[in-house]
Backbone as JSON, one array per atom type, in Angstrom:
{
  "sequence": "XXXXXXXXXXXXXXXXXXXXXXXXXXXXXXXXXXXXXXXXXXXXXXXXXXXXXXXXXXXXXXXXXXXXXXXXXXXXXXXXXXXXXXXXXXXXXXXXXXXXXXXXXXXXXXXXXXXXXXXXXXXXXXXXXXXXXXXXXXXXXXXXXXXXXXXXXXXXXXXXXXXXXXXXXXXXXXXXXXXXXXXXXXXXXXXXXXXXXXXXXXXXXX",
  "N": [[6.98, 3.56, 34.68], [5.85, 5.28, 37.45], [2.86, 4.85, 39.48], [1.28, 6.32, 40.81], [-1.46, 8.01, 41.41], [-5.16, 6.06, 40.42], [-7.69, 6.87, 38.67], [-10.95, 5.45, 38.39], [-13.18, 6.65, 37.1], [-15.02, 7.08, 34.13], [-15.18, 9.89, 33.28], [-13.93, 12.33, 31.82], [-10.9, 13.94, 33.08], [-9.89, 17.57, 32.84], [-7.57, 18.75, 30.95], [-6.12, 21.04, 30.27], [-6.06, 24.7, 29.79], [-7.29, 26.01, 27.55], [-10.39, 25.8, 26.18], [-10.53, 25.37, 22.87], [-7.62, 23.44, 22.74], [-8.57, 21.3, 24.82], [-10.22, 20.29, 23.67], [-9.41, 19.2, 21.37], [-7.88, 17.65, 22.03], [-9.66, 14.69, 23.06], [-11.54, 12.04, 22.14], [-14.03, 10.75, 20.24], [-14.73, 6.89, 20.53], [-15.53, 5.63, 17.67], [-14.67, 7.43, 16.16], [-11.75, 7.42, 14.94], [-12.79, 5.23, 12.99], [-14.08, 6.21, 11.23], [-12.57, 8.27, 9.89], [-10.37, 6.69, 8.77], [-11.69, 4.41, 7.4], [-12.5, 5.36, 5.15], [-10.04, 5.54, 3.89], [-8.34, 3.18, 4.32], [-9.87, 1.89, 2.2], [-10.11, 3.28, -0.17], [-6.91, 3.63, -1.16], [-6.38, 1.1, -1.42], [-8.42, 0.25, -3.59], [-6.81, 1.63, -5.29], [-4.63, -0.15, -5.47], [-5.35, -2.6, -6.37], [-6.7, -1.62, -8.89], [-5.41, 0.14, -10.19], [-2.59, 0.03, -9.93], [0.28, -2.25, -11.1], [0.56, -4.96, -9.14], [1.19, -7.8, -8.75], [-1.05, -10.5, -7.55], [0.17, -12.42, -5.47], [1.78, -10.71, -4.43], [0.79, -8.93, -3.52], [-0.46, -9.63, -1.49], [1.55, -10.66, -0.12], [2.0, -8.25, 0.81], [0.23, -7.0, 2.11], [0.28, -8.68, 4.57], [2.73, -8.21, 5.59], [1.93, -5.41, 6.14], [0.58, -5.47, 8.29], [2.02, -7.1, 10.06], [4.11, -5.31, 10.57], [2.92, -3.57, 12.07], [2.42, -4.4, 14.29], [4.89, -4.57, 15.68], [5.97, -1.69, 15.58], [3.7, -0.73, 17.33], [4.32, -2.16, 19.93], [6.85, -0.89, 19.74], [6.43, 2.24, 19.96], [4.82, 2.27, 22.23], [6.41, 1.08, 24.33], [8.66, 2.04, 24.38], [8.28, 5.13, 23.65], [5.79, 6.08, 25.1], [5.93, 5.4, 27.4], [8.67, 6.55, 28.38], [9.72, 8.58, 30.58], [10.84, 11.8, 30.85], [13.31, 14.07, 32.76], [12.64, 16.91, 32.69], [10.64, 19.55, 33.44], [9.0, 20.29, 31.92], [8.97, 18.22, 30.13], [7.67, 16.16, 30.95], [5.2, 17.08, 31.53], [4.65, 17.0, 28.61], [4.42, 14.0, 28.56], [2.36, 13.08, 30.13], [0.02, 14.27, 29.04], [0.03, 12.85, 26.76], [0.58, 10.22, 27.51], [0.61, 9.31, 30.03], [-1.72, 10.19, 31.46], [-3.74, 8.55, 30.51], [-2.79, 5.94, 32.05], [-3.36, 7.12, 34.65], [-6.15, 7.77, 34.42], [-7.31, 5.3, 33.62], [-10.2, 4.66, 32.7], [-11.29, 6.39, 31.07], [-13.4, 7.74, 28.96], [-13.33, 9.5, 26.51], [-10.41, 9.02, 26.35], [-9.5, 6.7, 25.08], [-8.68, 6.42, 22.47], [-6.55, 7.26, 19.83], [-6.46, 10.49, 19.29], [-7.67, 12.48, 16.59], [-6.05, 14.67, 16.11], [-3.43, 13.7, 16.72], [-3.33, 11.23, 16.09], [-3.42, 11.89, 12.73], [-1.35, 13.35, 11.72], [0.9, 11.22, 12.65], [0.42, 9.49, 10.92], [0.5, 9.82, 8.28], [3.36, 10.82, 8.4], [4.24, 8.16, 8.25], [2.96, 7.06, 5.96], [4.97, 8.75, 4.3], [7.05, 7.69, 4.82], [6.93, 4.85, 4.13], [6.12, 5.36, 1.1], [8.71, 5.91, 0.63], [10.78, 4.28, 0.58], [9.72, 1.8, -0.04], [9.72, -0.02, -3.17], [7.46, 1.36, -6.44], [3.84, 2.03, -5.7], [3.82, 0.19, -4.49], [3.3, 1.08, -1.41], [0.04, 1.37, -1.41], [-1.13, -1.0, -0.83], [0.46, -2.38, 0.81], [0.27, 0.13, 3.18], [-2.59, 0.25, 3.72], [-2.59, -2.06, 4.96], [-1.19, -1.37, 7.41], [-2.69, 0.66, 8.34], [-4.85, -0.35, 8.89], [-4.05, -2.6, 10.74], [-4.01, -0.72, 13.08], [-6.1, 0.14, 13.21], [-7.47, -2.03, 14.52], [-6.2, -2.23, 16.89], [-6.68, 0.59, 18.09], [-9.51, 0.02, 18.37], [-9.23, -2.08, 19.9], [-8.07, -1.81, 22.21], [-10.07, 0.37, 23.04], [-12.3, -1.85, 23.56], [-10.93, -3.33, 25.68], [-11.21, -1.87, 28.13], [-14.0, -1.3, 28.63], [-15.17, -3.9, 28.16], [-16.78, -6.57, 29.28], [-15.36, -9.55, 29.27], [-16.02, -12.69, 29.03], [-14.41, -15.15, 28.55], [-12.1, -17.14, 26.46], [-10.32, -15.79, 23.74], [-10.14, -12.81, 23.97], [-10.51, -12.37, 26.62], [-8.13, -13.48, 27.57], [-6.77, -11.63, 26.24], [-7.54, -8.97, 27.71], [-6.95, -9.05, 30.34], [-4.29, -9.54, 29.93], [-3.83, -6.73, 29.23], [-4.63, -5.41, 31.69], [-3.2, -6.11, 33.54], [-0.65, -4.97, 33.09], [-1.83, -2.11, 33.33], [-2.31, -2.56, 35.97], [-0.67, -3.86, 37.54], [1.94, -4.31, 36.79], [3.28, -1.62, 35.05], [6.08, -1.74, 33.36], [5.64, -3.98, 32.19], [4.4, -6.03, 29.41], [3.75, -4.32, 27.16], [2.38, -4.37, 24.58], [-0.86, -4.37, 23.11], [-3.06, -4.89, 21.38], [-1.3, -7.69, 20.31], [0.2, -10.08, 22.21], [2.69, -10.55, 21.15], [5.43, -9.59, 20.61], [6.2, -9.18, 23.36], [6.55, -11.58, 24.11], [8.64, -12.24, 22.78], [10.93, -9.85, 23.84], [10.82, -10.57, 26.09], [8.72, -9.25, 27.67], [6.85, -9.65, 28.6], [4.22, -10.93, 30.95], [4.97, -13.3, 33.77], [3.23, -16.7, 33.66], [2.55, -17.25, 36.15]],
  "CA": [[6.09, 4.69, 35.0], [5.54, 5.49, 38.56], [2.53, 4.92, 39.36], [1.0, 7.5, 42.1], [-2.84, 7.98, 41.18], [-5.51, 5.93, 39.19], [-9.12, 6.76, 38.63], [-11.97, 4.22, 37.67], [-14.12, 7.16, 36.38], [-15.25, 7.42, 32.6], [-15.38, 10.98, 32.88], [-12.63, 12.93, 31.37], [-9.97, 15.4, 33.72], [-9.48, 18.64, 31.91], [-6.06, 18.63, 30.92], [-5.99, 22.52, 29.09], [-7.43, 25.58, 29.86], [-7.44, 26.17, 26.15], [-11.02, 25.26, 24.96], [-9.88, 24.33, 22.0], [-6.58, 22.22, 23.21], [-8.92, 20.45, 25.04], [-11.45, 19.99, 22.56], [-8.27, 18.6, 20.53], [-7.38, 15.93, 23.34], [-10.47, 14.07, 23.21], [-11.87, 11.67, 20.66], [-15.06, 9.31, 20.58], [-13.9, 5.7, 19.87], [-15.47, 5.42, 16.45], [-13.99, 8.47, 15.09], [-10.85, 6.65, 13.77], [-13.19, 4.2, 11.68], [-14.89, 7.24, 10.24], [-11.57, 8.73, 8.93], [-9.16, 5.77, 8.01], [-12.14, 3.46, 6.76], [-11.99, 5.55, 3.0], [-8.68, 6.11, 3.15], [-8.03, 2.2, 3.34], [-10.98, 1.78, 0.97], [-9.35, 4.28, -1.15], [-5.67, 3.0, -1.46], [-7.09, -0.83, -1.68], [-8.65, 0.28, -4.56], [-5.68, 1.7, -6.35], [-3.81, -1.0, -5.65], [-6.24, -3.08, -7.38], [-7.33, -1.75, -10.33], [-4.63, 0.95, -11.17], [-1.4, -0.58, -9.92], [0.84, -3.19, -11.72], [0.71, -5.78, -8.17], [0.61, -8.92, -8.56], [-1.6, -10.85, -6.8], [1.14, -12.6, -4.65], [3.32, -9.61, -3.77], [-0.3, -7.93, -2.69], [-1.28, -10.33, -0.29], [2.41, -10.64, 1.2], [2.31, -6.66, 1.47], [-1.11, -6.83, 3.47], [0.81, -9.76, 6.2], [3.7, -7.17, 5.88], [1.78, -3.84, 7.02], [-0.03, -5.85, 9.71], [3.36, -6.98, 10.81], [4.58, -4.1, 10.85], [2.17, -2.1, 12.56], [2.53, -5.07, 15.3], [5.9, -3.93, 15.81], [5.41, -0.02, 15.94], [2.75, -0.54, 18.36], [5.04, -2.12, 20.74], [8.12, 0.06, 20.41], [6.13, 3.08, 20.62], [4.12, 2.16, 23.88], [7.32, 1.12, 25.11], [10.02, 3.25, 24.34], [7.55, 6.6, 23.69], [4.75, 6.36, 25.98], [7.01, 4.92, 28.39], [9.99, 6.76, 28.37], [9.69, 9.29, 31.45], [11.98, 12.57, 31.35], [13.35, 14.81, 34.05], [12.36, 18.12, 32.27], [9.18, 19.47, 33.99], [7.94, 20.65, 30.64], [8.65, 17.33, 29.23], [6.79, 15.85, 31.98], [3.92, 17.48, 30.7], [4.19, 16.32, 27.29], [4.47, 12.82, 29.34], [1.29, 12.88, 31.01], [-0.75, 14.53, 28.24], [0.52, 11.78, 25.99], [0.1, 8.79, 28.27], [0.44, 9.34, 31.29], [-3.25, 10.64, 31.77], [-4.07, 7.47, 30.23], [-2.38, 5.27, 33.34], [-4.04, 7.61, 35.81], [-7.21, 7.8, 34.17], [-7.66, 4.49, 32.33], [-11.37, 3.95, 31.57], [-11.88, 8.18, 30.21], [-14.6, 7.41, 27.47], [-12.7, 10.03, 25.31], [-8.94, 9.21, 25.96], [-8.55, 5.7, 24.93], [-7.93, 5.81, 21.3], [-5.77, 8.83, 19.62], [-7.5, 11.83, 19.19], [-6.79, 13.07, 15.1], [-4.62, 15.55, 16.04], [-2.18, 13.25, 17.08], [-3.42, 10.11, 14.91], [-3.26, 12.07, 11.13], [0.4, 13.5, 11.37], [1.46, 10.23, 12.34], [-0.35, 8.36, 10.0], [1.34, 10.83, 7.17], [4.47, 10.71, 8.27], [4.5, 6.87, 8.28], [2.68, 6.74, 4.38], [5.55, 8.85, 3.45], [7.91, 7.13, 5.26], [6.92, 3.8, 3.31], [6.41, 5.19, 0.09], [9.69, 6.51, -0.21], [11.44, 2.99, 0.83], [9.31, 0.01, -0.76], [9.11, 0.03, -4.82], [6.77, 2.72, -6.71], [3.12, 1.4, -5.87], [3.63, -1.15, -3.2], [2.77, 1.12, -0.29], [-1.08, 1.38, -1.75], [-1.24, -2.54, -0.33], [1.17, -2.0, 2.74], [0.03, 1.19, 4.23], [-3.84, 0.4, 4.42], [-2.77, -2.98, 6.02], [-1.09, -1.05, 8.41], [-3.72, 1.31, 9.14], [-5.8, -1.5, 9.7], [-3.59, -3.11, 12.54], [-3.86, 0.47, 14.11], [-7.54, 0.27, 13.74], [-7.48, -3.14, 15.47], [-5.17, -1.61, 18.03], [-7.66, 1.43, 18.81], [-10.69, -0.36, 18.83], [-9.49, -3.12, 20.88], [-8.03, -0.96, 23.49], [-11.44, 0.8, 23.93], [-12.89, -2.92, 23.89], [-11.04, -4.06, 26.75], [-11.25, -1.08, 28.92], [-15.16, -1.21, 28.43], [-16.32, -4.94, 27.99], [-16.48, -7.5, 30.04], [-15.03, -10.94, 28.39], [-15.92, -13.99, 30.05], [-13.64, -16.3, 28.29], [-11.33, -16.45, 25.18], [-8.84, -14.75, 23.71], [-10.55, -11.68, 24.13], [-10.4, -12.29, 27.96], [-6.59, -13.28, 27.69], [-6.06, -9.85, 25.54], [-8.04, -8.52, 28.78], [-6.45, -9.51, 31.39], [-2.74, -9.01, 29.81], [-3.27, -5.36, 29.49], [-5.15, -4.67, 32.88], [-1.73, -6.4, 34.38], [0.09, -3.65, 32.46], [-2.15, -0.75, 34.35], [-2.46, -2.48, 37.43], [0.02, -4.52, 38.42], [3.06, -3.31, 36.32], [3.68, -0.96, 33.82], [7.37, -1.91, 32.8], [5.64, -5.13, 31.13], [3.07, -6.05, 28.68], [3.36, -3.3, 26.09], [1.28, -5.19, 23.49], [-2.59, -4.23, 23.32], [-3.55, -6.16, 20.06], [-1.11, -8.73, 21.0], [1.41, -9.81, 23.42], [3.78, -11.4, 20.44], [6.51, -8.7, 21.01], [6.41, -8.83, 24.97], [7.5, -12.63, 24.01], [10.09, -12.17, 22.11], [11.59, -9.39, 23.98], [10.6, -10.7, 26.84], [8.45, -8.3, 28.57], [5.37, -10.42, 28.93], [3.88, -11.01, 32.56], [4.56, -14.75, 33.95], [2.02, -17.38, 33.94], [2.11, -17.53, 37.54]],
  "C": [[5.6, 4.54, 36.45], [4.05, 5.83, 39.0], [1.69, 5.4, 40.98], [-0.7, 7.73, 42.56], [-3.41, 7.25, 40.58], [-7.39, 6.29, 39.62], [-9.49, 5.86, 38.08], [-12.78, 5.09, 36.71], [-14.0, 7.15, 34.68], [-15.36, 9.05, 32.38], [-13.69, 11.75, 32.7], [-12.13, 13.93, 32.29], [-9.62, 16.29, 32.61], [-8.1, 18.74, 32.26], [-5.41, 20.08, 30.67], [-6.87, 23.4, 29.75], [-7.82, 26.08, 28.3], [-9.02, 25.49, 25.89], [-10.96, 24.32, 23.89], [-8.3, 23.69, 21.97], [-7.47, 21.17, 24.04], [-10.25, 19.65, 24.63], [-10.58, 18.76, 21.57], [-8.07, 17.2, 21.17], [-8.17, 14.81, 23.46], [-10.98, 13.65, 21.9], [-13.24, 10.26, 21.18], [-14.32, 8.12, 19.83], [-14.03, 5.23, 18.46], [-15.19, 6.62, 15.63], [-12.9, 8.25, 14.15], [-11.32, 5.55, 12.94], [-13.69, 5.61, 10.43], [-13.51, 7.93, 9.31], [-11.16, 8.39, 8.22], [-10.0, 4.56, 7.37], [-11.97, 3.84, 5.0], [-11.01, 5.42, 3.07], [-7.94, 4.22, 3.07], [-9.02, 1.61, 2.33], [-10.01, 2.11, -0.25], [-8.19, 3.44, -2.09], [-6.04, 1.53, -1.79], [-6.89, -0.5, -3.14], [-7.82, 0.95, -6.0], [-4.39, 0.91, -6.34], [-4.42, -2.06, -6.49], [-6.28, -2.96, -8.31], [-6.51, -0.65, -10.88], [-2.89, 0.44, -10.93], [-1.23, -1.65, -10.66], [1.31, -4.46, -10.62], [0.11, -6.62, -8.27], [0.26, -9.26, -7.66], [-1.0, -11.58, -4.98], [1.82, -11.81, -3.62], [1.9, -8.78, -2.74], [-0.81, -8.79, -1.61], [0.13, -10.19, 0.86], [2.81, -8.79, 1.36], [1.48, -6.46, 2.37], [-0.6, -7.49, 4.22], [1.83, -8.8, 6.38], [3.39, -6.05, 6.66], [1.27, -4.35, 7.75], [0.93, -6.05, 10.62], [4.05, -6.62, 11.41], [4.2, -3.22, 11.98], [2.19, -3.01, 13.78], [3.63, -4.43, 16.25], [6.01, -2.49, 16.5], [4.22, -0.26, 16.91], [3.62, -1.36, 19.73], [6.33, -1.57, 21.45], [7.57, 1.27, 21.0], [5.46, 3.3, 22.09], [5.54, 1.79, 24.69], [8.29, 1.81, 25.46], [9.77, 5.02, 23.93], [6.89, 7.37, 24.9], [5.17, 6.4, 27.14], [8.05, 5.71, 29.05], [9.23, 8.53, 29.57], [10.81, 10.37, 31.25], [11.86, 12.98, 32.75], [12.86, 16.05, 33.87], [10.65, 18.28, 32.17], [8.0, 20.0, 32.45], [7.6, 19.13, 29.57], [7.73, 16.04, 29.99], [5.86, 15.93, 31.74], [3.48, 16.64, 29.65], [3.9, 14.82, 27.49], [3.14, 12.53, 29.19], [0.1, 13.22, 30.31], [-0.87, 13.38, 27.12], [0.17, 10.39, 26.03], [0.16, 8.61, 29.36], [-0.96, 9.53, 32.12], [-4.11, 9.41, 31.58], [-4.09, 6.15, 31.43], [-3.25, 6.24, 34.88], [-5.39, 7.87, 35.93], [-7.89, 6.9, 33.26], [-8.62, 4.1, 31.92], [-12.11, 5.52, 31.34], [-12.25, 7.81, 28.91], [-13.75, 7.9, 26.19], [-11.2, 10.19, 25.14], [-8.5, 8.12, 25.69], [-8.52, 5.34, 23.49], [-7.1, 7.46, 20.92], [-6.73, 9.44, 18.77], [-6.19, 12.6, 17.51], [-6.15, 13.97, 15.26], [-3.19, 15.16, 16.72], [-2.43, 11.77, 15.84], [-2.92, 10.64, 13.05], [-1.52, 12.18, 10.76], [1.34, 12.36, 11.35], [1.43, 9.21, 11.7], [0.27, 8.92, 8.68], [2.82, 10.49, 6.81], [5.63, 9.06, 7.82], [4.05, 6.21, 6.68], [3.83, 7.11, 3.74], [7.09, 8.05, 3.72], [8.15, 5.29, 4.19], [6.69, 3.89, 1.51], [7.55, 5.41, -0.06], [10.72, 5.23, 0.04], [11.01, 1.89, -0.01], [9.03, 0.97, -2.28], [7.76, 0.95, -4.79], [5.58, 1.4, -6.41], [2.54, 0.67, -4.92], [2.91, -0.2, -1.82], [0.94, 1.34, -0.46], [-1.51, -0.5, -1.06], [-0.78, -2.58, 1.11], [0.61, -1.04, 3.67], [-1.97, 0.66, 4.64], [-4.06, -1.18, 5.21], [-2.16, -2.37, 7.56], [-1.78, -0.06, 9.21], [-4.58, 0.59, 9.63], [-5.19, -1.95, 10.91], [-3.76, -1.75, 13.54], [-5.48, 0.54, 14.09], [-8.13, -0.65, 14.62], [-6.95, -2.78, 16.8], [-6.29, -1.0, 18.93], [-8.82, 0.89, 19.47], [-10.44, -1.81, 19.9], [-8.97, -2.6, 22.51], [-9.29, -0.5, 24.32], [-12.27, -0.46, 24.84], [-12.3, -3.27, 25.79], [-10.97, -3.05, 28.13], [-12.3, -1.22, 29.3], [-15.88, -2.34, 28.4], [-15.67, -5.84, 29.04], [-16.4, -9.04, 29.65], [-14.95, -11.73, 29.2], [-15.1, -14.98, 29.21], [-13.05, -15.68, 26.65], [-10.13, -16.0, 24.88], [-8.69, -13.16, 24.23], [-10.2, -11.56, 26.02], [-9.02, -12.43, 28.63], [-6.02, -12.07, 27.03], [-6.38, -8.94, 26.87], [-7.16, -8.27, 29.58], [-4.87, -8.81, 31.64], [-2.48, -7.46, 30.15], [-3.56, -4.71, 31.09], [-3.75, -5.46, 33.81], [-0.9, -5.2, 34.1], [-0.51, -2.29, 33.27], [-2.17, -1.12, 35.82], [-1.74, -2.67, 38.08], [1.37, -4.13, 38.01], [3.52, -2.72, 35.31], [4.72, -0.78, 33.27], [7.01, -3.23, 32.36], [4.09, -5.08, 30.29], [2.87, -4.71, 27.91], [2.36, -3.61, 24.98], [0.08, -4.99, 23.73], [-3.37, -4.74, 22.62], [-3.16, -7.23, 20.08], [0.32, -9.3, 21.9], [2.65, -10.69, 22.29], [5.05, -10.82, 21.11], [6.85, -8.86, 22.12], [6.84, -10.14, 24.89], [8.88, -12.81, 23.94], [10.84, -11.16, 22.53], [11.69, -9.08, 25.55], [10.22, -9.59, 28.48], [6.85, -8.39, 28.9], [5.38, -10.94, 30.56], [3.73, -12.88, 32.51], [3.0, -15.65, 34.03], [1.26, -17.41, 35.35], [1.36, -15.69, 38.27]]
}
């Protein structure tokens, strides 16, 4: 991603003249606890006390959707967010997407996904796993993987916004502000840099 402009401001660029499109675009950071906290409440609890999951298979389905959602959070920042066309309309969709994000990275209301981009893909990905793992199982899997995406969101905001004097928290820091500052063809990982290991797209020590 070519990187041309960046603001420091917290105040949001209007992206829309639409009102409501840009009413849509914007999200306070605890709005995705307020949605996806019942809904893994919810599912928990019918994996619990109305499913037939043993205790075993339910614990390695919760390390599974965290896993998982490790995964999907590094392809998509890499090979979504990432992925630049030549088509000036898709350009757009670019820059509205994530690109606004890189040019405007501490906007109060653009650093977690705004529910009209978080629900559909949160949908498409429940039905995507029920219709693959055994009847049942994704009631265990899916609200571990909404959880790694709630870890995701809220730690994004975190390190845009706090200031970590030491830690891990200050090495989660650090990694991503290399990723906006210094280069945005590494360090896709925002929860954690496992992936950018192993596919080697983590920023040297030096």
């Amino acid at each position: 991603m070519k990187k041309n402009y960046v603001s420091n401001s917290p105040e949001s660029v209007r992206m829309f003249k639409s009102d409501l499109l840009e009413a849509l675009s914007k999200v306070h950071f605890f709005i995705p606890l307020i949605i996806y906290v019942p809904v893994i409440i919810y599912l928990l609890y019918k994996g619990i006390f109305e499913a037939s999951i043993g205790l075993g298979t339910f614990i390695l389905l919760l390390a599974g959707g965290l896993f998982v959602w490790t995964f999907v959070e590094y392809i998509m920042h890499r090979f979504i967010f990432h992925y630049v066309p030549k088509q000036k309309w898709a350009l757009r969709l670019h820059f509205i997407f994530h690109g606004v994000h890189h040019d405007y990275p501490n906007d109060l209301k653009r650093l977690v996904l705004p529910p009209s981009a978080s629900i559909p893909l949160a949908l498409s990905f429940y039905f995507l796993f029920n219709a693959i793992l055994p009847a049942t199982y994704v009631y265990a899997f899916f609200p571990a993987f909404i959880t790694g995406y709630l870890v995701y969101d809220m730690t994004h905001y975190a390190i845009h916004h706090f200031n970590f004097k030491s830690g891990i928290w200050k090495k989660i820091k650090q990694h991503h502000m290399l990723h906006h500052y210094q280069d945005p063809t590494r360090g896709y990982g925002v929860s954690s840099d496992l992936w950018d290991k192993i596919f080697r797209s983590r920023f040297t020590d030096k």
